[in-house]
N, C-alpha and C positions, 0 to 999 in steps of 0.2 A: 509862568502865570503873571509875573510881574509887567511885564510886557505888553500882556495882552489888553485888547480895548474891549469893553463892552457895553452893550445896547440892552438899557432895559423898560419894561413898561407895568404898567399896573395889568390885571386880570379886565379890569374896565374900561381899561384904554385902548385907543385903536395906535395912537402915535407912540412912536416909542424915544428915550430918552440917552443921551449920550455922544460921541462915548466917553468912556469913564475909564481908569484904568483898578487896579483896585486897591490902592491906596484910599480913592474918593471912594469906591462902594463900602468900605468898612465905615469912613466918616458919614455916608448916608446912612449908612446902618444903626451906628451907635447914636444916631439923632430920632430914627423911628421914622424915616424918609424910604429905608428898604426894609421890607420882611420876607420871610420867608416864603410868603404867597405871592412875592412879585417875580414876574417871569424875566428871563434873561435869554436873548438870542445865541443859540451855540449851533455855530458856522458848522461844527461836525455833522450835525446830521439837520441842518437847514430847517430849526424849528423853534420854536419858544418853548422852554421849558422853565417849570417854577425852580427858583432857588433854593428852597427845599430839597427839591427833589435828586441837585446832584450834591452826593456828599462833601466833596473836596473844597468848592466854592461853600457849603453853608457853614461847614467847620470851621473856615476864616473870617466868615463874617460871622459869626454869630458861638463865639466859641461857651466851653460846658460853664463856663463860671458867670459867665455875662447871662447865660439864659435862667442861671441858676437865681441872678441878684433880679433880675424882672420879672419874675414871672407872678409877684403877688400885682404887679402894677401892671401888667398885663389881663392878669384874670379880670381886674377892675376899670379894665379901661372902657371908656364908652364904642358902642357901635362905631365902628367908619361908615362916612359915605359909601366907597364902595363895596362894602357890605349887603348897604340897603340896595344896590342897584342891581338888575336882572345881568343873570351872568351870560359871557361874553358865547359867542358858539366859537367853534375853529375856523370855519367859514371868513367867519367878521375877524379873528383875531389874522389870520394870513394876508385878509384883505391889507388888514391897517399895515403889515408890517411890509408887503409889497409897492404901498403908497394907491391902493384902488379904493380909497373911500374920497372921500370933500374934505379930513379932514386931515388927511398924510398924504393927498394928493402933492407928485411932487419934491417928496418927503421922503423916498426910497432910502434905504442905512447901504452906506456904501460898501458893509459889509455881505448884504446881501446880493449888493448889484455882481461884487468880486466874486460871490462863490457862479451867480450863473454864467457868468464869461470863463470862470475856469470849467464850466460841467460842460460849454460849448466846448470850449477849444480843447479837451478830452476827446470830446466823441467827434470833434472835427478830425483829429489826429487819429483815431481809430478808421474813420471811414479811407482816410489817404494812405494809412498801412495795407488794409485791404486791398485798396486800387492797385498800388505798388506790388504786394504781393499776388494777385493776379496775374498782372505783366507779367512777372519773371516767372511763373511757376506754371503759366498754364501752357507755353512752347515746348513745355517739358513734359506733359500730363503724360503721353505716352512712356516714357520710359522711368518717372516716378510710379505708375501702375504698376509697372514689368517688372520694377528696383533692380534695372539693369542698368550697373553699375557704370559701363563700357560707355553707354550712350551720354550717363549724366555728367561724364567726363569733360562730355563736349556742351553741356547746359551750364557755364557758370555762375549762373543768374540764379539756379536752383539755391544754392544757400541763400541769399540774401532775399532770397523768397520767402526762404522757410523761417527766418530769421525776421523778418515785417512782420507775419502771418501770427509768431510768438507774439511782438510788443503791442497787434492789434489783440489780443485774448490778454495780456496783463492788464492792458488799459482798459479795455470794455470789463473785466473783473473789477475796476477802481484801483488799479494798483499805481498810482501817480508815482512813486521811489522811481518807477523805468524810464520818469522823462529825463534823465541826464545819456540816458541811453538813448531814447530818439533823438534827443540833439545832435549827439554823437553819428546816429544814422542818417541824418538828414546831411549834417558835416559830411560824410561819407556819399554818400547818393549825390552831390550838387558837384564832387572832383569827379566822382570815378566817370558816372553822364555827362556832365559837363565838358568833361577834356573827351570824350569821344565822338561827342557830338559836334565840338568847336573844330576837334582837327580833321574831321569827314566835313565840313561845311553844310552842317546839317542845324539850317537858323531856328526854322519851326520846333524842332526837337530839342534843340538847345535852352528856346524859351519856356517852352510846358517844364524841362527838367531843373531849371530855374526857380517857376513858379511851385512848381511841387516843394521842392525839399524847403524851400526859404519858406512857404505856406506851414510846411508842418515844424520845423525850425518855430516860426514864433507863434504855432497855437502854444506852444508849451510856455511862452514865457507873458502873454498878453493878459490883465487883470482885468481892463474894461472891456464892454462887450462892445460900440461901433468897433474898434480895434479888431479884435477878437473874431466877429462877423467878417471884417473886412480880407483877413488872412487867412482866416478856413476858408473862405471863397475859392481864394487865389489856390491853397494847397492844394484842395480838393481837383479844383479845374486842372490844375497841371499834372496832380497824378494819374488823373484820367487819360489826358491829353499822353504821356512817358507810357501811360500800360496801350493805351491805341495805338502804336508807332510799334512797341514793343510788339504784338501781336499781327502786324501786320509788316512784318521786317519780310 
């Protein structure tokens, strides 16, 4: 937690503030700048939640002795402004924290631009395991049906089919731990194609398998989205490109 940065804003605010690590939220806190009704962006599950609301963070700021020593001076404190003002909808509050109002136009928290380029370049990486796993597993559907063993002897493309077809089901489950594993596959898929295709002189085949593995290679490591669009493109296009070739060997 020391580490971490964080984006927070009032219930009546559409912009949000930060970031902060939380050394400054405790000094906000102990000034009456944070309470427990002000909301804090948590990148896990891509939402403004009040600071109340999660334990760990209000126990730090706000621990039992400190709420103990204010709370006559809180019972007695005057109304706040944003008390008196009409509460916020979710609507208005997502608008602001996305930057779609006039007045966060603009404005987007780089934390939030980070998490949607990594949810692209997940499901970009899902859809090019699919592709991949196509190619290699459907020259084989026949004798995966029959699981005659004798034929799949001669499919060796079969595992590393079935092997895609896994890291596309961990990803699309949210299971991001297996991207050292894609790397790992795509490292894999750029030699094993690569050198088959370079030493049959096979150019067109060469580049799609190129563009594949090195596309799904940096959807897993890209944080902004032009980036991140720009490489799922290319992944995408080329594993398409490596299962067409494959399928039509």
């Amino acid at each position: 937690m020391a580490t971490q940065e964080y984006y927070i804003r009032e219930a009546s605010e559409n912009e949000a503030r930060g970031p902060f690590n939380i050394e400054q939220l405790v000094s906000l806190a102990e000034t009456g700048q944070v309470t427990v009704e002000t909301l804090w962006y948590d990148a896990a599950i891509e939402d403004w939640t009040a600071i109340g609301a999660t334990e760990d963070l209000k126990s730090t700021l706000f621990p039992e002795k400190r709420k103990l020593r204010m709370k006559v001076k809180d019972a007695a404190a005057p109304a706040r402004r944003s008390d008196l003002l009409p509460p916020i909808t979710v609507e208005e509050m997502l608008a602001g924290a996305e930057g779609r109002t006039p007045e966060t136009r603009g404005k987007i928290s780089p934390l939030l631009m980070q998490a949607h380029a990594a949810r692209i370049g997940m499901w970009a990486a899902v859809l090019c395991l699919v592709l991949a796993s196509a190619g290699e597993l459907l020259p084989a559907a026949d004798a995966i049906q029959a699981m005659d063993v004798n034929k799949l002897v001669y499919q060796p493309l079969v595992l590393l089919g079935a092997f895609d077809l896994f890291l596309a089901i961990m990803l699309g489950l949210g299971v991001t731990a297996f991207y050292p594993v894609v790397r790992f596959r795509a490292s894999l898929g750029l030699g094993l194609f690569g050198f088959v295709y370079y030493t049959q002189g096979q150019d067109m085949q060469l580049i799609a398998a190129i563009g594949g593995c090195a596309g799904l290679y940096m959807e897993t490591v890209c944080i902004n989205v032009f980036p991140v669009i720009v490489v799922s493109l290319l992944g995408i296009a080329g594993m398409a490109g490596t299962s067409y070739y494959l399928l039509n060997v």
